[in-house]
C-alpha positions in Angstrom: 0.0 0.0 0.0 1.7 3.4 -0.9 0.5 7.0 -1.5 2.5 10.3 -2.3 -0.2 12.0 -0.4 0.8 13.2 2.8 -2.1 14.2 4.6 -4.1 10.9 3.8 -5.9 9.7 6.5 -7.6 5.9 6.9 -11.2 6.0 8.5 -11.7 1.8 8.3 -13.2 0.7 11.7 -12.0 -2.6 13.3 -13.0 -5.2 11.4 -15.5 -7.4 12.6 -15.2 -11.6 12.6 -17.0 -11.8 8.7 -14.2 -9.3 7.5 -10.7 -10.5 8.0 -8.8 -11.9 5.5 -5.9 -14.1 4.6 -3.4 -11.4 3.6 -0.1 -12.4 5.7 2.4 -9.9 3.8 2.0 -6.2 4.6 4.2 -3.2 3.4 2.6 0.2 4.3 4.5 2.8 2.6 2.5 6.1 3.3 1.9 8.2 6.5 -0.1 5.9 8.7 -1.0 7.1 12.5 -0.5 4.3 15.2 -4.8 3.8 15.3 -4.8 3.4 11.8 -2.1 0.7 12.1 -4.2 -1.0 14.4 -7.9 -0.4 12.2 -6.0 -2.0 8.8 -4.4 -5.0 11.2 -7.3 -5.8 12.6 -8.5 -7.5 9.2 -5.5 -9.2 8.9 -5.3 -11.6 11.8 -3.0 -13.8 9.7 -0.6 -11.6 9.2 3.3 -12.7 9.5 5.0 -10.2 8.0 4.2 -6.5 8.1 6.0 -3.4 6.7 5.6 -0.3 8.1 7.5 2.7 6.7 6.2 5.9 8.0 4.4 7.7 10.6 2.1 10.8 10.4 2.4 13.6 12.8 -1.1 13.4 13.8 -0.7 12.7 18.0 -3.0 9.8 19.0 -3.4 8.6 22.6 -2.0 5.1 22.5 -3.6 4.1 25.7 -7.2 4.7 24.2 -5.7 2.2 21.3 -7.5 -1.2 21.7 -4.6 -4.0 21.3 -4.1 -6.0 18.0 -3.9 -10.0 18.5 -1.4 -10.8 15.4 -0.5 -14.3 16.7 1.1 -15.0 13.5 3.4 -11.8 13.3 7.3 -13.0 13.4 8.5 -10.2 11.5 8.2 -6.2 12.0 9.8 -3.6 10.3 9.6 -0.1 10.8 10.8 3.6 10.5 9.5 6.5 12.6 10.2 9.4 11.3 7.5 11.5 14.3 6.2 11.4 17.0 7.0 7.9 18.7 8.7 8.7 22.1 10.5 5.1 23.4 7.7 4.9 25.9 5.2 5.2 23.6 7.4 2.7 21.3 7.1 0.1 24.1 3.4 0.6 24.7 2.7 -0.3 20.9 5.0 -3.2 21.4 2.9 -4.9 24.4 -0.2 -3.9 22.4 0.5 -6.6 19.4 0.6 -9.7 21.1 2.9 -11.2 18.8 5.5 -14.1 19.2 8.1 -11.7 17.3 11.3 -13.0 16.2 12.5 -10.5 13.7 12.5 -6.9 14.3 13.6 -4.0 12.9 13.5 -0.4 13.4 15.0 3.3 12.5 14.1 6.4 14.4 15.2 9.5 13.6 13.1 10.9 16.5 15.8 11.9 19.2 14.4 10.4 22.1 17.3 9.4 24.3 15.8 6.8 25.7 16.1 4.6 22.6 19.9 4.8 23.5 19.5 3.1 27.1 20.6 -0.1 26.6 19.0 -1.2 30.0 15.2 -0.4 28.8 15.7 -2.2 25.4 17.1 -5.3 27.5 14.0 -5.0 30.0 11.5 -4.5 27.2 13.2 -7.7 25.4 12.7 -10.1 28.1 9.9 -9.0 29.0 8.1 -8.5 25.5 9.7 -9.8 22.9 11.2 -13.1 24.3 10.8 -15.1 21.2 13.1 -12.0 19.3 16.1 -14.1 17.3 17.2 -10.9 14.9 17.3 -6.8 15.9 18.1 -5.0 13.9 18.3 -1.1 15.3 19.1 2.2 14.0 18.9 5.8 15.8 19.8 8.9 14.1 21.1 11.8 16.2 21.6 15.5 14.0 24.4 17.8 15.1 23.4 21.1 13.2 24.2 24.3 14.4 22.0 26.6 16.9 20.5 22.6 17.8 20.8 21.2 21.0 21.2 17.5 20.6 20.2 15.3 23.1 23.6 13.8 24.9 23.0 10.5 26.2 23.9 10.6 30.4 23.4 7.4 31.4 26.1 4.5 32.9 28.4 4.1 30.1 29.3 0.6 28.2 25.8 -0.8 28.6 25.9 -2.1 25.3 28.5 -4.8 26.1 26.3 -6.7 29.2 26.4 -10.5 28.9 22.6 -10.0 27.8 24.0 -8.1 24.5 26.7 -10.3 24.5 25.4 -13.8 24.2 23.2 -12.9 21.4 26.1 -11.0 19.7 23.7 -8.1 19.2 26.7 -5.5 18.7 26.6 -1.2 18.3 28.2 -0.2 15.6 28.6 4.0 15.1 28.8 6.0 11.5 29.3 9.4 11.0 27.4 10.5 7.8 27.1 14.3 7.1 25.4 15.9 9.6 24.2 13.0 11.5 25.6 10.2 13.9 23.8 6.8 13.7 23.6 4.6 16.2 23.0 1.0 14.8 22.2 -2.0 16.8 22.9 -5.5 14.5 24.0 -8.8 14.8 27.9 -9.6 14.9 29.8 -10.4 11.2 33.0 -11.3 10.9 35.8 -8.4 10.1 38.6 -8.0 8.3 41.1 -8.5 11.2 40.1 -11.5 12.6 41.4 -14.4 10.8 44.8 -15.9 10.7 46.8 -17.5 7.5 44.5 -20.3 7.8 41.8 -18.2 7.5 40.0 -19.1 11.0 38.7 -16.7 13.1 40.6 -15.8 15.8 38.1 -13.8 17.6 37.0 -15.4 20.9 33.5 -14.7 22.4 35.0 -12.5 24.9 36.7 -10.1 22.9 32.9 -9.5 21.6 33.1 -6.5 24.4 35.6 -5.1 22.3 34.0 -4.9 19.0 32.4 -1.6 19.0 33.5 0.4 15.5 33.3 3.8 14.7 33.3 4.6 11.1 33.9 8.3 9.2 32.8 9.2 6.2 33.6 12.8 7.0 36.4 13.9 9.0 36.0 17.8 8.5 32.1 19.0 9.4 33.6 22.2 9.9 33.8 23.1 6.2 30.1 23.7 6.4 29.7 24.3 9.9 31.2 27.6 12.1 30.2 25.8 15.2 30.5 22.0 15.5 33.7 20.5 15.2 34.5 16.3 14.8 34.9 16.5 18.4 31.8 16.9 19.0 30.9 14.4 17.4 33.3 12.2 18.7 32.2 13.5 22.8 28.8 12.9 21.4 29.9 8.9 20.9 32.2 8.5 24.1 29.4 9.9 26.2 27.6 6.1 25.0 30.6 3.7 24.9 34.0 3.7 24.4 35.3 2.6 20.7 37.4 0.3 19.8 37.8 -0.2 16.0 38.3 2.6 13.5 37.3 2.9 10.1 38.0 6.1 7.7 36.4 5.8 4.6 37.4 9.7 3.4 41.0 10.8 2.8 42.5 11.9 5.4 45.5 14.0 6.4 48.1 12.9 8.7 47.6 15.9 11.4 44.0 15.3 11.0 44.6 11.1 11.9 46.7 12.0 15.0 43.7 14.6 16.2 41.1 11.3 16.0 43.2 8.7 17.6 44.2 11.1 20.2 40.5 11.7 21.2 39.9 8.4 20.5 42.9 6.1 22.9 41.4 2.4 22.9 41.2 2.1 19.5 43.0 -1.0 18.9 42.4 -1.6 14.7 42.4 1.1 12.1 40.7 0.9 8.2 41.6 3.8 6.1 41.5 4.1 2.4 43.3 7.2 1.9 46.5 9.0 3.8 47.4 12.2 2.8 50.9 13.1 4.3 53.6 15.7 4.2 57.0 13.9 3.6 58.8 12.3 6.2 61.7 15.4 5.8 59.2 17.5 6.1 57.0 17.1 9.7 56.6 20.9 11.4 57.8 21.0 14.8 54.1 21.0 16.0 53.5 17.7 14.3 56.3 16.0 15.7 55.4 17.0 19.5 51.9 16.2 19.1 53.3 12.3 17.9 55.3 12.1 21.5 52.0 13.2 23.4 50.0 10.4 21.0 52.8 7.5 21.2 52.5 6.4 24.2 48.8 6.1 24.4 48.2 4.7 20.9 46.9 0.9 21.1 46.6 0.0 17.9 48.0 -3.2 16.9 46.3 -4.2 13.5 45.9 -1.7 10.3 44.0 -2.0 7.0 45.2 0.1 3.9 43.1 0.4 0.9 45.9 2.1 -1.6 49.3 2.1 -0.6 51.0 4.5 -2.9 54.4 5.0 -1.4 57.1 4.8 1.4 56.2 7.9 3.2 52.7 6.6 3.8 54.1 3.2 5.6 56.7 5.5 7.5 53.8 7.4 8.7 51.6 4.6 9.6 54.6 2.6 11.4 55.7 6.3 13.3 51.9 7.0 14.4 51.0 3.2 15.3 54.2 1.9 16.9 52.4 -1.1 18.1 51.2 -2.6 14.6 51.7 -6.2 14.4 49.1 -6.8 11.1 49.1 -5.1 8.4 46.7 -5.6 5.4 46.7 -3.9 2.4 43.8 -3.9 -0.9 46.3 -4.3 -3.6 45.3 -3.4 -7.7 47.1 -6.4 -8.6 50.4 -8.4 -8.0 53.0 -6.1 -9.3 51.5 -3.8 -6.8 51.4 -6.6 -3.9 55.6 -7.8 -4.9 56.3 -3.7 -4.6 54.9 -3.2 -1.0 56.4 -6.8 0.0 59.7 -5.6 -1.4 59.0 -2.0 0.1 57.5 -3.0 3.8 60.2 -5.7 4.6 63.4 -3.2 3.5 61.6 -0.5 5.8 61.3 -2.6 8.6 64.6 -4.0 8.0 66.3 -0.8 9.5 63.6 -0.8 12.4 65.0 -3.1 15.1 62.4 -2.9 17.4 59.4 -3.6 14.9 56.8 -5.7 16.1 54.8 -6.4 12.7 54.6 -10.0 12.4 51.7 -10.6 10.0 51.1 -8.9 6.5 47.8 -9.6 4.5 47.3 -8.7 0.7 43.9 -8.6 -0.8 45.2 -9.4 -4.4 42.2 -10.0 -7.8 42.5 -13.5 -8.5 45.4 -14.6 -6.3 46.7 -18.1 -6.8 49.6 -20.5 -5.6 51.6 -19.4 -8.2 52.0 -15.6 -6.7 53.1 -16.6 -3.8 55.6 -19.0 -5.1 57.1 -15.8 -7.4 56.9 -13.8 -4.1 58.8 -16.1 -2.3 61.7 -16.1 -4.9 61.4 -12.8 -5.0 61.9 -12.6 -1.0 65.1 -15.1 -1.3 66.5 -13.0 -3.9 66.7 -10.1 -2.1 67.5 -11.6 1.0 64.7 -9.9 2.9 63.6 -12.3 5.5 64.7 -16.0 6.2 62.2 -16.8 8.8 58.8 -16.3 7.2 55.6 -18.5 5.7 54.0 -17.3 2.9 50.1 -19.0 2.2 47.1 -18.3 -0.4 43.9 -18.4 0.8 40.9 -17.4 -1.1 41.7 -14.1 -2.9 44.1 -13.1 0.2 48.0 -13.8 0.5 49.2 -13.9 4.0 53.4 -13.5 4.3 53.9 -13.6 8.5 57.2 -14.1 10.4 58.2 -15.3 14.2 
């Protein structure tokens, strides 16, 4: 059901027993007040799978709402765009009497309360204990001459044995002007698997997964007020993060600034670095790195385009720690030039701790690694090393 009208409104009364049908697919793709919900639903008590995309404005007393009995209903999804505080949310919860086991939902309605991770554990036990999948997503806006609602409750919540066991994990993005807050369940990432390709993750490092990924590291070209600081206090008011992802390019002095703010990061994607030469670090830039070094924790990097030796000298200077490093690769002349290129640097770096290094190579086969093995003996770069295929992925990692 969809409309581009905005102001429709749906006057159906509750059906009666000689009225329902067998309809057990619903997508509702037009404003739609919570009563209305309820009218349309009551003529579909076989309904498993319902839709429901938008809200009107229109306030309604949920408490006058009779409840819908939607014994069939495993799956709701749902975006509220107005008016649904989490209280109200819950209410319209209890009122379905459904044995739900998928659920999703995305709110752009800043009610801080969909943040406490204590309520949503409450109302899952208590309402939704058949739920197998949630699927979560809250939108928070930072725009100037806004106050956005800061979250102010115990910190870490997301990371209780409740969230835990289920591997329901929070995941953070930056996106323009707005900071989403996403609740889903746990994949696998790119820094958990060894050169047999097994993960290497244990259930209890699940309370370390939380990621924070940028897609804009400078809101202050459009803005005069907010900075990525307050973004980033915005984030560490909810949880602390843990894994980094960059997805625009990024300066070197403009890296230092995050992880700085950011200390327990422990793994760090980025797909561009834009750096000064090594010759060339201000005076500034150089202090700043002694303040950063000794609270920097990260041990594994991803690269997505590593262009030359001043962006590895960088990496290694900022991240002193690093012990993986994987890299995207165009192809395998690309992947035997940083091998050549990362194993001379480190050469001359007595106290390196990289052990492992990961190329993501198109169509990589037995026979690259057998060239970049001769290629390593040649040049007399390491002795002590394995080299392995596995998939499209060729792992090169040292005692």
């Amino acid at each position: 059901m969809e409309s581009n009208d905005v102001d429709i409104t749906i006057t159906l009364p509750i059906a009666t027993n000689k009225q329902i049908t067998f309809i057990e697919h619903l997508i509702i793709d037009h404003p739609c007040a919570i009563d209305e919900l309820f009218a349309l639903t009551s003529y579909t008590p076989y309904l498993c799978r319902l839709k429901f995309l938008s809200l009107t404005d229109r306030n309604v007393n949920i408490n006058n709402v009779k409840p819908i009995i939607l014994r069939n209903l495993t799956h709701l999804s749902i975006r509220i765009y107005t008016t649904m505080s989490f209280n109200v949310f819950q209410i319209f919860i209890s009122n379905l009497n459904s044995k739900l086991k998928y659920l999703s939902l995305t709110t752009l309605v800043e009610d801080i309360n969909y943040l406490d991770a204590n309520q949503w554990e409450n109302l899952i036990l208590t309402k939704l204990s058949y739920l197998e999948k949630f699927d979560f997503k809250y939108s928070a806006c930072l725009v100037e001459n806004y106050d956005t609602p800061i979250y102010l409750g115990q910190l870490d919540q997301f990371i209780s044995s409740f969230w835990l066991q289920r591997q329901w994990i929070l995941d953070i993005e930056f996106d323009f002007d707005n900071i989403i807050y996403s609740i889903r369940p746990y994949q696998k990432r790119w820094y958990e698997y060894d050169t047999q390709n097994q993960i290497i993750n244990s259930s209890d490092e699940l309370s370390k997964s939380i990621r924070l990924r940028l897609d804009e590291v400078c809101p202050e070209q459009w803005t005069k007020t907010i900075y990525l600081n307050d973004y980033i206090n915005h984030v560490l008011c909810l949880t602390h993060i843990y894994h980094l992802e960059i997805r625009a390019k990024i300066f070197c002095d403009k890296l230092m600034e995050i992880l700085h703010l950011l200390p327990d990061v422990i793994t760090l994607k980025i797909y561009s670095l834009s750096i000064l030469k090594r010759e060339n670090l201000s005076k500034d830039e150089i202090e700043f790195l002694y303040i950063l070094l000794p609270k920097n924790q990260i041990q594994k990097i991803s690269f997505g385009n590593m262009k030359d030796t001043d962006e590895l000298y960088m990496l290694i200077l900022i991240c002193p720690r690093i012990n993986h490093l994987h890299i995207e690769c165009i192809n395998y002349m690309h992947a035997e030039w940083l091998i050549e290129l990362i194993l001379t640097e480190i050469k001359v770096v007595s106290n390196s701790l990289l052990r492992l290094l990961c190329f993501s190579i198109p169509e990589a086969n037995d026979e690259m690694c057998e060239k970049l093995q001769e290629m390593i003996d040649r040049e007399n770069l390491r002795f002590d090393f394995i080299i392995k295929h596995v998939m499209n992925k060729i792992y090169l990692q040292w005692i």
